[in-house]
Phi, psi and omega in degrees: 000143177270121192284116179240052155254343174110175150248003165269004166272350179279342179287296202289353194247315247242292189272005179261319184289352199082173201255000141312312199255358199273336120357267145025261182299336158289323169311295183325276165000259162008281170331291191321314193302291173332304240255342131120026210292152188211183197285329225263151167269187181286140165271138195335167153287163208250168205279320218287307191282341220241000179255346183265322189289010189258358212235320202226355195278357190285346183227324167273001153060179207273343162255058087113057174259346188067187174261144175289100171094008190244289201228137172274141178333143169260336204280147184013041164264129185313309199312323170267358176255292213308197199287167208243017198262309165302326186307294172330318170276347168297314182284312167292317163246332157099012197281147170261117180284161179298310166333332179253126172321146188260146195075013174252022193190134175291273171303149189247159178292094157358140160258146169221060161273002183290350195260157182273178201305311164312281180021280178290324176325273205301310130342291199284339189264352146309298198282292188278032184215042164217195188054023206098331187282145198233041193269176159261166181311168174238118170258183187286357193293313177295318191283353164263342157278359158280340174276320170301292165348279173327304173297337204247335186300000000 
């Protein structure tokens, strides 16, 4: 729980408790400080990240650098700051955009259209506002016309 009194309610806590506990209470106080403690708690990780460590980190690694010759960088790369339509199909399906050179990565892309459209959103909208990346969202709006899309070819 977090200490919101202040140090004048620990002065008025200090003289009620008496000089035994008043130790105590500095520590607590102390602890409180150090620990940065504030009203709001921390917020959660967000499904997004948490859908890229269960999905891409094994290859794109946890700041999005990829393997040298293996899996490409997420980190300052066109594919995931461009337009979100090649990236979406590379994710989903597995098509390789013209954007990523050929022969220069070894591995190949996993599809992960089995997660449902939020889902992916929100992945994708991870991989393009982290690492570095300035991208706009991916909504779920999108990732169901890459699926027609897709479907209709």
């Amino acid at each position: 729980m977090c200490l919101q009194f202040g140090l004048g309610g620990y002065f008025r806590l200090l003289s009620a408790c008496g000089r035994h506990q008043g130790p105590l209470l500095a520590l607590l106080l102390g602890v409180g400080l150090l620990a940065g403690c504030t009203q709001e708690p921390a917020p959660p990780a967000t499904v997004g990240r948490r859908l890229y460590v269960a999905n891409c980190v094994a290859c794109h690694q946890s700041r999005g650098e990829g393997i040298r010759g293996v899996q490409p960088p997420l980190a300052g790369t066109p594919v995931p700051v461009g337009e979100p339509e090649p990236l979406l199909a590379w994710v989903m399906f597995g098509i390789r955009p013209n954007s990523l050179p050929q022969g220069l990565y070894s591995g190949m892309m996993p599809q992960f259209g089995y997660l449902d459209d939020t889902q992916l959103a929100e992945l994708l909208t991870y991989v393009r506002s982290s690492f570095g990346n300035h991208a706009s969202a991916v909504t779920p709006e999108m990732v169901a016309t890459a699926r027609r899309v897709h479907l209709n070819h």
